[in-house]
Every structure is written in C-alpha cells, then in structure tokens.
N, C-alpha and C positions, 0 to 999 in steps of 0.2 A: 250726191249732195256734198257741198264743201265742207271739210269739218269746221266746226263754232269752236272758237277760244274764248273763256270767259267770259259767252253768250254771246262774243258779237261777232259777225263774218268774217275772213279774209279779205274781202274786197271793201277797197275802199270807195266814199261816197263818189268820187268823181270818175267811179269806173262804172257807177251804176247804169248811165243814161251813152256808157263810150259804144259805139261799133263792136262784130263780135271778137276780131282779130286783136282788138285794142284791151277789150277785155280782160282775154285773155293773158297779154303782156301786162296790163296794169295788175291780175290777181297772182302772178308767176312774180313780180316784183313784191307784192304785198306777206308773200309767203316767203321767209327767209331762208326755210329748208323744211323738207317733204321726203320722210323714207313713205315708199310702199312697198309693202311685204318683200322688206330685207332681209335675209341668209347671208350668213358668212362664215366659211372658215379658212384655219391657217393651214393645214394642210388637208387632203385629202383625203376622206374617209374618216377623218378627227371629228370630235364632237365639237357642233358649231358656237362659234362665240356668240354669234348673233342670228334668231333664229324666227323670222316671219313679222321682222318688227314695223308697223306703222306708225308714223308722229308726224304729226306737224307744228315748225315753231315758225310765229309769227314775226313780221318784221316788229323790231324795238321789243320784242319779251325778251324778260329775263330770267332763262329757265336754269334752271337747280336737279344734277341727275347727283342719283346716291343709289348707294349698292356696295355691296362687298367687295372685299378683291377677286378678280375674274367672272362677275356680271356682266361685263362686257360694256360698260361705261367707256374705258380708252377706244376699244373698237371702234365705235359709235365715234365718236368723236375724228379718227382720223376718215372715215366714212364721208364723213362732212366732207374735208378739206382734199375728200381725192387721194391722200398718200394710200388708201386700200381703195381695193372696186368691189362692189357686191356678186356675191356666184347666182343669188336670184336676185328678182324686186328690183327697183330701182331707187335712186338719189339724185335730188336737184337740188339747188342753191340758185334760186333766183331765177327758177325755169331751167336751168343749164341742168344736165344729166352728164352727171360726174363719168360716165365710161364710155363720151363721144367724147371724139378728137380730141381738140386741142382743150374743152371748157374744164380740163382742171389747172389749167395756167392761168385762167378768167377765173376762175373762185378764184386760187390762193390770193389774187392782188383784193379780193374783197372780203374772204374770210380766212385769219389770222389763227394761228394756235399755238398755244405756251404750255408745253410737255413738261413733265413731273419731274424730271432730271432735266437743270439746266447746261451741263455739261453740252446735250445733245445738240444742242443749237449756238453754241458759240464756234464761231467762223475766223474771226479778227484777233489781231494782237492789240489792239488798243480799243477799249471801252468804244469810243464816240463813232470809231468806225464799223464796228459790232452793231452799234444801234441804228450805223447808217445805212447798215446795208442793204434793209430790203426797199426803203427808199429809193436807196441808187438803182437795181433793179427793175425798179417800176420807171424809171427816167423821171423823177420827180427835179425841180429844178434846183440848183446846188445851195441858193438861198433860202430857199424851203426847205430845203433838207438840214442845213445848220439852224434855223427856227423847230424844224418837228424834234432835232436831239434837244435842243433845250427846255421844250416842252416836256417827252419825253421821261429824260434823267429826274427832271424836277417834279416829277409825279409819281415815281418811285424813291422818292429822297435820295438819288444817288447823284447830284448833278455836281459834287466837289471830288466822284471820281474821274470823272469826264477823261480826263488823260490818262490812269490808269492803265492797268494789262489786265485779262479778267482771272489770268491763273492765280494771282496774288489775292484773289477775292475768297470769301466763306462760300459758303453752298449757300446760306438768304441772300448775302449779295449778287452771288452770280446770278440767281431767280427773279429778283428786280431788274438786272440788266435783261435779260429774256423776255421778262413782259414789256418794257424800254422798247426794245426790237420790233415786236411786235404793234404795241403801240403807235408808234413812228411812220409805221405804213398807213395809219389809220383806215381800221379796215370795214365794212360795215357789219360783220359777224367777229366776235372774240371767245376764240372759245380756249376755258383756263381748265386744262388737265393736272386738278393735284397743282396748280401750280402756285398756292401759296403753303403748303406743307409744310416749308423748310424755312420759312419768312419766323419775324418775332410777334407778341400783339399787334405792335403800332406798326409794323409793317403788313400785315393783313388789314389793318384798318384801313390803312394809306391806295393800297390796290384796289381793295374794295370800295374805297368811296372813290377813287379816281371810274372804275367800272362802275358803280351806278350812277354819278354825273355824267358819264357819258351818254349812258344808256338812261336818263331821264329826259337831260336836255339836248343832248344829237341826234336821239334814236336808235341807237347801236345796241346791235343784238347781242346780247351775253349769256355765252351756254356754258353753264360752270360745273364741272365737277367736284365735289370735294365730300372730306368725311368730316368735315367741321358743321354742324348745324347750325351755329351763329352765324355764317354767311349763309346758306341755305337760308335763311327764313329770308332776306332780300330778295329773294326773288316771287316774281310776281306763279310763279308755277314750278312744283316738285315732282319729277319722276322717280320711283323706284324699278332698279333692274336687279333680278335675279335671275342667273343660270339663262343667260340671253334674251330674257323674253322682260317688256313692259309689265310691270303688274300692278302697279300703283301710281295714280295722278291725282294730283288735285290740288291747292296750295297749300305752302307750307304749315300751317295750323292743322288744317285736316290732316295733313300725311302724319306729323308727329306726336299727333291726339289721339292715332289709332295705333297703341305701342304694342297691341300684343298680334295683329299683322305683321309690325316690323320685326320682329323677335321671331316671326316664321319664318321669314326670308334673310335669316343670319345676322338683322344687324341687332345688335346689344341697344338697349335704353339709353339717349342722352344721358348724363347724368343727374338733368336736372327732372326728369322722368321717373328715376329711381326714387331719388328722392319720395315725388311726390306719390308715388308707390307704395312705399315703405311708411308714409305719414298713414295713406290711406288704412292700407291693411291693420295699421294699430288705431284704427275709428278717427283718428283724424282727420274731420271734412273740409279736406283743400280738395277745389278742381284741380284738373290737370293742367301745367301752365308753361309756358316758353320761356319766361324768362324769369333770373332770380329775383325781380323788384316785385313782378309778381304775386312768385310765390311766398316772399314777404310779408305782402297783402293781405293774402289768401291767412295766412297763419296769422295776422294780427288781428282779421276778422274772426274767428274762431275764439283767439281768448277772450274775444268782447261776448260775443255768446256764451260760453263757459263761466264767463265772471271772474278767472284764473287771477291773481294778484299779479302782476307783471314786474318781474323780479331777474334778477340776473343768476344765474346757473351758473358755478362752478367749475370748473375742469381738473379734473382728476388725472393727472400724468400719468401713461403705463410706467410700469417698474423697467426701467434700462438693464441690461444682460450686462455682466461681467466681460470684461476684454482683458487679456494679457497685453495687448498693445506691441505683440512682437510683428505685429503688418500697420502699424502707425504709417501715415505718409507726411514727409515735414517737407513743405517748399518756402524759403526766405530768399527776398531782394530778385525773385525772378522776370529779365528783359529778353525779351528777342526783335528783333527784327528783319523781317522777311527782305533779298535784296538790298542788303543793306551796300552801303558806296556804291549806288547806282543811282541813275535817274526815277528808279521805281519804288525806292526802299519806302518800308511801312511798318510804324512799331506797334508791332502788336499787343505785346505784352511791357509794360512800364512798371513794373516792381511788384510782383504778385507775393504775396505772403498769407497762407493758407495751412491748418493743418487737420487733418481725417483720424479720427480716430479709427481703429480695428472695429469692426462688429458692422460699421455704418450701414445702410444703405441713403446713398450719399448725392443728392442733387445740385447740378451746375447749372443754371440760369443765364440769362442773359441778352442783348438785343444782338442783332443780328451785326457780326463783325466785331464783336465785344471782346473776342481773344479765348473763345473758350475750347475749340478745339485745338487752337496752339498749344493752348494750356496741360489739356490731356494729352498731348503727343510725348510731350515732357517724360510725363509721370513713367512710360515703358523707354526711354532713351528712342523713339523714333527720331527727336528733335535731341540732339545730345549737347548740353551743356558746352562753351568754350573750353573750358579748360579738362575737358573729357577728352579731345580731341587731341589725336599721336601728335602731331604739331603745332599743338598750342605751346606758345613759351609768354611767360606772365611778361607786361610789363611794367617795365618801373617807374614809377611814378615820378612826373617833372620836381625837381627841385622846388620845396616850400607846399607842396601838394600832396595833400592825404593819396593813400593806396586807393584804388578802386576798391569799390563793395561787389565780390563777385557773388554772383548768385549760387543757390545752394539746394540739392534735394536730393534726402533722403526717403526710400522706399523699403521700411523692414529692416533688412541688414544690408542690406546695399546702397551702398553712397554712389550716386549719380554724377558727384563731382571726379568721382578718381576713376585717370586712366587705366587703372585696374581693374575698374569693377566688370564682373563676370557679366555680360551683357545681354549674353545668350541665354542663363540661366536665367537674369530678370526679367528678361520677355516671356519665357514660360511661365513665370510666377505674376506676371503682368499680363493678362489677358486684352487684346482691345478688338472692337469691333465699331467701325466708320462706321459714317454718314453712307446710305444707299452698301450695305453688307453683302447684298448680293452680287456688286461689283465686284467682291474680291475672292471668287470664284472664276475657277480657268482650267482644272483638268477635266479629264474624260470622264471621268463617274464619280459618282456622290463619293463613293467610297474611297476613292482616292483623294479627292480632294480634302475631305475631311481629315486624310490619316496624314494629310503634306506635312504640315508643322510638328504634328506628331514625332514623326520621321526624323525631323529636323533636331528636334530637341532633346531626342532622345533615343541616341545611336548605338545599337545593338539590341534595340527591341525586337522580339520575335513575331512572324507573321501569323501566330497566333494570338500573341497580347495585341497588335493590334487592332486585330479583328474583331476581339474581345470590347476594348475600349470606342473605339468607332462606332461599332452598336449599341454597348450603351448612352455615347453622345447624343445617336440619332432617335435614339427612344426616347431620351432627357427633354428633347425639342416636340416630341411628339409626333415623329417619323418613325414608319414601320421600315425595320432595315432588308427586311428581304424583298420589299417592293420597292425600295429607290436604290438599296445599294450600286448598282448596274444602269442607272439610267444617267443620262447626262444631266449634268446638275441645268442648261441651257434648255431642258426640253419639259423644266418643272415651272409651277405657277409664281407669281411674286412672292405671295405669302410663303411657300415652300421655301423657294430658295433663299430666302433671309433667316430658316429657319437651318439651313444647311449652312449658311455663313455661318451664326453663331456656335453651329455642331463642332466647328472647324477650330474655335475657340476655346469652347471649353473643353475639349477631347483630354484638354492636358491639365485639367482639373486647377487651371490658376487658383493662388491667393485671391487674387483681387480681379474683380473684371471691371472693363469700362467700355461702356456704348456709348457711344455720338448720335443721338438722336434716333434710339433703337424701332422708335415707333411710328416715325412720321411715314406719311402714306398707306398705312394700316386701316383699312374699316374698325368700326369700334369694339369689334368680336377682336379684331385681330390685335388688337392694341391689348387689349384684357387678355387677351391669351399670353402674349410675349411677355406682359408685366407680372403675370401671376406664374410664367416659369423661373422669370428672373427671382422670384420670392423663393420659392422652391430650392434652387440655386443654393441661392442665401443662406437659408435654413437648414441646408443637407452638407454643406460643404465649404461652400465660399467665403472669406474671411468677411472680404469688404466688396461692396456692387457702387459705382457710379457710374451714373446716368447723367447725359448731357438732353436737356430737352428745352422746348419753348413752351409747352403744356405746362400751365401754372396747375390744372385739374390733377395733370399725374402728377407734380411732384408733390401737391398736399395731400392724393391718395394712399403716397408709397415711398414715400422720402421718410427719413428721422432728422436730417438736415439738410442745409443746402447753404449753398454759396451762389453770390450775384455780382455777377463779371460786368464790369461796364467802364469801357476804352481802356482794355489795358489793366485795370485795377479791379482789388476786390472791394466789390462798397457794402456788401454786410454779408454774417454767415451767421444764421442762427437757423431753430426748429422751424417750421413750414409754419407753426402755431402764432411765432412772433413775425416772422418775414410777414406772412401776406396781412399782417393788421396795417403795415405801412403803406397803404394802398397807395399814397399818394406821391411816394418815395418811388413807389413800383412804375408806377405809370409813366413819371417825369423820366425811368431812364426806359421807356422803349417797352416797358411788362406789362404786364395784367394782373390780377388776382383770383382766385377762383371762383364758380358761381355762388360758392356756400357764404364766400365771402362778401361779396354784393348782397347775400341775403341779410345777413347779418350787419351789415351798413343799415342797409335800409329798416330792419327791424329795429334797432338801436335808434332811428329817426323817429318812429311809433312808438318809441317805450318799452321796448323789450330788449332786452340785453343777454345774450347767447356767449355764453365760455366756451370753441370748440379747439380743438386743431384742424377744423374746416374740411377732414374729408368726410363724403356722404354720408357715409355710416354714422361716425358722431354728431355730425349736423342731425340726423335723421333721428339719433336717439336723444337728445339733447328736447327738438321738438317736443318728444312725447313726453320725455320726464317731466315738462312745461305743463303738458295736459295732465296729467298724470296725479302733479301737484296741486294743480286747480282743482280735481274731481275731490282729494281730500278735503283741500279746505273748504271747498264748497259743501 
C-alpha cells in the first residue's frame, strides 16, 4: 500500500484513470523522495548513522527534520542528493535510485543542497560567478542565467555584492551567496542543512520566506533541517531523528506539544516550553503554546479568572560584583578596512568606540556583515592596529590640516597601539575561539592539539605540567581524557570536537575569552551545555567572557551587557534588560528580540505590564508573582 501524507495519496488525480506503466511514472514523479529500509555507515564495522530508515516526502511538502547532533539528519540529507549511497535499502528521487549509473547526475540538476559550512561550496573568485555556476553547468542559456543571478542575489539581499570576492565576506554572508547558488539552478527539491545557523533574524526571515513562496506558489519541495523551531513550525510536517532511526512525526504542534518525548531523545525544551513549564508546575493554567503572542494570551486569560488587579511588577536589579578593572578593554576611533587600494576594498569597521568593563559577561550583536567579527579580531592583535606595525611610519599631515585620529585599544596593561606591546603574551591572556571552532583543529590527537598553543606560549613547560593542564582542559569541556586523549580529533562527533577547539583555548587559562558564535549549529542540549560551561568558566577563573552571537534568546539568558554593531558602528551598548525594550530599533537594523520579549509586548497591549530583564527564568517568575498577588488580594 502507498503510504498517505496528511490523509491524502501520492498519486495524483490524473494518474488515477492513466495506463499501468503511466502510473507508475506519474506516482514515481508525485513522490519527491522515498528511503526504503535505509543503512548507512561511514566506515566499517562503525556504528550506523542511519539505520533501517523508511520516509516518504511528497512532491511540494515542506518537511522539518530535527534531532541532536549526530542523529543522522546531515546523513539523511546527502542520501538524497547521491553525494553517499546506502549499504542497504534503497533511495529514489523522482523514481531515479540514487546507486544506478548515471541518475545521481539527474538528481543533483533537480535537487539542490546548502551545507552548514559555506566555506564548502564556494568555487569562484567573484560572487556573480559563484552563483553562476551551477547554472552554467546545467547549459542553462547565458541570458537566463544573468536573469536567475538577479533573482538569486535579490532574495538573499545580497544583490549590491554582486561584484564582490566571497573571501571578503562574514560567514552569514557567505551562506546567503550558497543558498544564491543553489537557488539559481532552480531546482525542484531544496534541501537546507543548518543552513541558516550563521544568518542574522532578518536574514533567516528573508530565506525563509523566499523558501516558503517558492514552495507555496511553484511547488518546490523544502527539506530543512535546523535547530531553530521558529522555522520548523513552517513546515507542513516534523520529523525527529535519534541515534539513526525515525522516532517521531507528525506536524509541528504535535511534535513540540509532546515536550517530555523530546527531552527523551536529547533535545532540551524550546524556550518557550520552559516557560510554559515552569508557569504550569507553580498552578498557573496556561496551555502549552508555540508562540510568545500566545502565551501572552494564555496568561492574560488567567488574570481575568483570578480577578488579579493588573499592575505592573517591578524589577529588582541583582547586586553587580566588584571589578578591580585591571582586564578593562578600551577601544576609541576604531577603522579597518579589508583590501583596502584595491578594486575590492570594504570598510568594515567606521569608528568603533566601545568599553568592557572586567567581570563582564559580554554580548556583541549584530546583522550579518555588521563588522563584528572584525571587531573581535582586534581585541587579541589578530588584526593589528597600523601603527603597531614594524613599518608603519605616521604621516604628516597636509598643510592647514588637523593630524589624523588614529585608532586606539587598550586591553589590561597592554596598549595594542605600541610596537612594543608583548604580543605573544597578549594572545595568551586573550583567549579566542572562531566561527565553526572545529576548524582550527589539525594535529594527530586530541592531546596534542590541545597542548599546541600551550607549547607555544609557554616555553620550558615540563611534559608533566602539560599533561597535567591538557587534562584538566579536557574535563573543563566535559571530555573524558583518557578516552580521547589518543584519538584523532577528525574521527570525533561535531559536538566533540568543538569541544576540543575550546579545550585548546582555554588550556592556558586566559583573562578574557572570546567566541564568535560559539553555538551555532548546536542542538538545543548542545547549546545549554556550551553556555552553561562558559558560566562556569566565568565564575571559576575567567575575568571577562565575550560572546559573538545572533541568538537575541542567549544573549538576554546570559549576557550582563551587550553592544550592537551595525555597518561598522556601535548603535547602543546597554544591559539585555534596556536593549531588547527597543524592539523597534532592533528590528529596523537586521535583529530580533527575545520571545519573553514579544511576550511582554503583547501583555502590555492586554493591560498587563511585566518589569523583566526577559530571560526565562525572570519572565517565568515575574508571571507567578502576578498570580501570587492576585491570590492575596483576592
């Protein structure tokens, strides 16, 4: 029997009355792609990624897989498109069975895929041709193909890079140009790996509604993976994978309504789940709800039952910790420009003035290209000031013309401007950890590679100390040292090995550490794990922790401040409590706000007025103190 989607058949009506042969091709066209009891592994004798999987997605759905990292979601995904063949079971895409002849040269011109790292797919030295390529490939004809890049570019709001080189681009930028690419071919399957992760709000909104106009009014099948559930609920059906195998279907309300099945299969509570968790368990009857206008609702209904006077709550500052301020960071009048006296040059940064106090834990914001990774490169001399440099000689200013304002940043006791400053020592005491962490892993064993820098920075350590420290690192991370010491860091999971990046980092106990977007791509266990080591961190040793993220949720969970980059400039720096009230500030450059904060909007339209600094917790106790005070006066 065929399987039923959504109660209705794969076949369509006008295959009903066709010939059997015809049928056939009409119900092999109506089915987009069809595992049967698929197997797979990476090597032999390994425990399988994917293990006896059956699915079928129908042409024009738009399906939604989620799962931890190493459920076997990516697998799955290249499955599709032929780059793997299954060891059992079979794969079609439109009747074609991906491990005869030539029919995975026939998928890929009709089903497209946009990997999590867009490094992986750029080809071209200049943007337009990057986007042209799989077009040209397919012999599409050269006027069409300069029509699909404009389309293209302009659906990823990147069409004023067009001339561009894509190495001059951020990591969201380059991801726009890769879905661009993809795009371009228009293909009748799209399948997005992670591949808005690295993107800002308004650029996940931008992809995503470009992929559900497609997939409304062209029919284009969209198989997306992600760990963001605001795009998951778009789709018309939600899988969950665990440890290889299908365990959960059904759409997205169902799947995210049944929270304490998903919390069996690793993944943590949306947050707006906890939430309404947390309401529950203290008698508060809110249903359980998707979204924060919602749950707004839901709690506005409740004080009208309770009778609660609807009053505005207070917010009560924690007490801020004492700083000596000897790890202060002060950056004044800071420019860069990437390529600069070329045909390529792009300024990044236009006068940044910024200052950190010690103790922080410290969040950088911003839309995607906003200068904020330039920014942090600064802070350890990766990017080293002009007049840092053995060859800089000042000059002089034209006759009747002020001096230039050269830029300036100090870090602690080290002045970032003087060719003196000890550079090597500031990098040890400057901790940083990229974009995709795992990338900057390259020796033979865990153990080594975590002791490199070590090594580095600190010449005459004995091969006892540090052995000593390497194992502590890799415990800090929550790596067992005598099980990965020896292993190649290439032959551990993602989650693993991002955990081995940062082992690598903190080995040498920085002042201050900085991650570039420590958490994107992370499942939402994995995300809560890494944030709540970075607290740890914090609290046991580390002066100052900034965090570069596009998660407006984590930075009002776990920020005490933040700054918000946009072209180049700082456009405000206050506590997470006053940034995200500016919702509309936030939006207009490219952000979001958190969902506590939509709550809280929206309650404020009802009559109720909530003082939080909007992460869950206080959201969640604020509610109750609501209830709590209606029960008195009632």
């Amino acid at each position: 029997m065929e399987e039923k989607i959504n109660g209705a058949s794969p076949l369509n009506e006008n295959a009903e009355n066709a010939a059997p042969a015809d049928k056939t091709a009409a119900a092999a066209e109506d089915c987009a792609v069809k595992f049967d009891g698929v197997t797979f592994s990476y090597a032999e004798g390994s425990a399988p990624a994917l293990k006896n999987v059956s699915l079928t997605v129908k042409k024009g759905e738009f399906l939604a897989i989620i799962g931890h990292n190493g459920s076997g979601k990516s697998t799955l995904a290249r499955l599709i498109n032929g780059l793997l063949l299954p060891d059992s079971g079979k794969v079609t895409v439109f009747g074609l069975d991906t491990s005869e002849g030539k029919n995975p040269l026939k998928i890929r011109r009709r089903a497209g895929i946009v990997f999590q790292n867009p490094d992986n797919q750029m080809v071209a030295s200049i943007i337009e041709d990057d986007v042209a390529f799989g077009p040209e490939n397919l012999g599409v004809e050269r006027e069409e193909i300069g029509r699909r890049i404009d389309w293209a570019l302009k659906a990823v709001g990147m069409e004023a890079y067009r001339t561009g080189t894509p190495s001059r681009l951020s990591g969201g930028q380059k991801q726009r140009i890769a879905i661009a690419g993809v795009l371009a071919i228009k293909p009748d399957i799209i399948i997005l790996d992670e591949s808005t992760a690295m993107l800002d709000p308004r650029g996940r909104r931008e992809v995503m509604g470009v992929v559900s106009k497609l997939n409304k009014e062209e029919g284009l099948t969209a198989i997306l993976i992600t760990h963001f559930m605001e795009e998951a609920l778009l789709a018309d059906r939600t899988i969950v994978m665990n440890r290889g195998e299908i365990v959960m279907q059904g759409t997205p309300s169902d799947i995210f309504l049944h929270s304490e099945r998903l919390e069996a299969y690793n993944l943590s509570l949306p947050r707006i789940g906890r939430i309404c968790k947390a309401l529950q368990k203290s008698g508060v009857g809110v249903a359980d709800c998707l979204s924060p206008e919602a749950l707004a609702e839901e709690i506005a209904q409740e004080v009208e039952k309770l009778g609660a006077a609807r009053r505005s709550l207070p917010y009560i500052p924690a007490p801020s910790g004492n700083s000596s301020h000897e790890w202060d960071i002060d950056v004044k009048d800071l420019t860069f420009t990437y390529s600069a006296k070329s045909p390529f040059a792009s300024k990044a940064l236009k006068g940044i003035n910024l200052h950190i106090d010690e103790g922080e834990f410290f969040g950088i914001i911003g839309h995607t290209g906003s200068g904020k990774s330039t920014l942090v490169q600064h802070l350890n001399a990766l990017i080293k000031l002009p007049q840092a440099n053995k060859k800089y000689r000042a000059k002089k200013p034209k006759k009747g013309q002020p001096a230039p304002v050269l830029p300036h940043i100090s870090v602690g006791q080290f002045n970032l401007a003087d060719k003196k400053c000890d550079f090597l020592k500031l990098r040890e005491s400057v901790g940083m950890v990229f974009q995709y962490p795992e990338y900057q892993l390259f020796a033979e064993t865990v153990s080594a590679d975590v002791a490199f820098g070590l090594k580095n920075f600190r010449k005459g350590i004995t091969p006892e100390q540090t052995e000593a420290a390497v194992r502590d690192a890799l415990e800090m991370v929550g790596l067992s040292y005598e099980e990965v010491k020896d292993k190649s860091p290439f032959d551990l999971s993602g989650g693993q090995k991002r955990r081995v990046a940062i082992a690598g980092v903190i080995v040498t106990r920085p002042h201050i550490l900085i991650l570039d977007e420590p958490a994107a791509g992370l499942d939402p266990l994995g995300k809560k794990e890494i944030m709540e080591l970075l607290h740890k961190i914090h609290r046991e040793w580390c002066s100052t922790v900034i965090v570069v993220s596009h998660d407006m949720d984590e930075i009002a969970d776990n920020c005490t401040k933040a700054a918000v980059i946009s072209d180049g400039e700082v456009a405000d720096c206050a506590s997470p409590r006053e940034l995200f009230r500016k919702a509309d500030e936030l939006t207009s450059l490219g952000l979001d706000v958190p969902l506590t904060a939509k709550a809280c909007a929206r309650l404020k339209e009802l009559g109720i007025e909530i003082d939080t600094d909007f992460t869950c917790e206080d959201f969640a106790d604020k509610v109750i103190s609501l209830f709590e005070g209606g029960k008195q006066d009632a």
